[in-house]
C-alpha positions in Angstrom: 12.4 2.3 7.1 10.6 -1.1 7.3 7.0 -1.6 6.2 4.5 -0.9 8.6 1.1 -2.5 9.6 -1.2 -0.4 10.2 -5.0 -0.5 11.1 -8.2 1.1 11.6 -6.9 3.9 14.4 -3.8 4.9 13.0 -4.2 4.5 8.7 -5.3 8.4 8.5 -2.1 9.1 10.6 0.3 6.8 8.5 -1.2 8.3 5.2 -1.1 11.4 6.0 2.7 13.0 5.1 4.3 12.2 2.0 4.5 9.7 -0.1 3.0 6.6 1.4 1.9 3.5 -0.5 -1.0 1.3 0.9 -1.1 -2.5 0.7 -4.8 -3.3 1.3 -4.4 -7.2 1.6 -5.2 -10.5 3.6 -3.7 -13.4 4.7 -5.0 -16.0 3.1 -5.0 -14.2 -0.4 -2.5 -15.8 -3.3 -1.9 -12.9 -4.9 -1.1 -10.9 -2.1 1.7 -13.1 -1.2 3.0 -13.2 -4.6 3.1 -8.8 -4.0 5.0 -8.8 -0.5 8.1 -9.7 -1.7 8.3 -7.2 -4.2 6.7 -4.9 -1.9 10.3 -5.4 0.5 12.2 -5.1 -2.3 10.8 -1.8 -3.2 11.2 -0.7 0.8 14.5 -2.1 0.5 15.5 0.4 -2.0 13.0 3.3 -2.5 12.8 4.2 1.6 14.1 7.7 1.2 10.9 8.2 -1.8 7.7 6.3 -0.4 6.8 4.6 2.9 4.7 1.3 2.3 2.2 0.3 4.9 0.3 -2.8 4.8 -3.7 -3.0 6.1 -5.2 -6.6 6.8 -8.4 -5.8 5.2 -10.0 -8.5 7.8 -9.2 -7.4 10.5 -9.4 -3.4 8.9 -13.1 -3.3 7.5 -14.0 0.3 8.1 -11.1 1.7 6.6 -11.0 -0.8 3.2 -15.0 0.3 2.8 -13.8 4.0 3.4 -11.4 3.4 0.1 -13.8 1.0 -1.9 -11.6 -1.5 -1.4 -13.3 -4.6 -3.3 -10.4 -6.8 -4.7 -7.4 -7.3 -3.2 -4.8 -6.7 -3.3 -5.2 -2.9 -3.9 -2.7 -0.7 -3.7 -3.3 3.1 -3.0 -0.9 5.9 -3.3 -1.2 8.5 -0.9 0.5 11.9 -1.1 0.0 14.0 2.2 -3.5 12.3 2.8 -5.2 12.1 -0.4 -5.1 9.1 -3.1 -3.5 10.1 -6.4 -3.1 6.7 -7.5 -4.6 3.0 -7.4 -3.5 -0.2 -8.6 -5.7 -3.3 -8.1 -3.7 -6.9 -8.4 -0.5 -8.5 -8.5 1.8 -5.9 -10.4 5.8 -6.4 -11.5 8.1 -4.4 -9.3 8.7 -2.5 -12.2 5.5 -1.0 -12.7 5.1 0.0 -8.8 8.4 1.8 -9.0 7.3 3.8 -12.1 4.4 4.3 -10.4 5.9 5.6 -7.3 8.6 7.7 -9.5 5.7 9.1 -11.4 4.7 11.0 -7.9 7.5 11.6 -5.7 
């Protein structure tokens, strides 16, 4: 599975089954761009655990204010619709996959 962008209109859809983690980010932020990589990595080899979605907080106001989504980026983990963890900043690869592990 490759990471998906999602928006507005479709977040509650995306989130809603499983184990999904949430990249609330923007395109000019630093640290954001620092994440993605690790982010593709963790795709690359955790597909068949979590799916990752990414929401331009920008572009995605309604749904970032739903989540309280003041720094970014933020990082929510969903499991079948409803958060059961958050992580706010750039974090190693190796604390997102324990993170992830600690839920699936």
């Amino acid at each position: 599975m490759a990471i998906t962008n999602v928006t507005d209109q479709n977040f509650a859809k995306e989130t809603a089954e499983g184990l999904v983690l949430a990249d609330f980010w923007a395109p000019w932020c630093g640290p954001c761009k620092m994440i993605a990589p690790v982010l593709e990595e963790i795709d690359g080899e955790m597909e068949d655990k979590v799916q990752i979605v990414k929401l331009d907080v920008d572009e995605n106001q309604e749904t970032a204010g739903k989540y309280g989504v003041m720094s970014i980026p933020t990082l929510l983990l969903f499991k079948d619709g409803n958060v059961v963890d958050q992580v706010i900043g750039f974090q190693p690869k190796e604390a997102l996959v324990d993170l992830i592990n600690k839920h699936a």
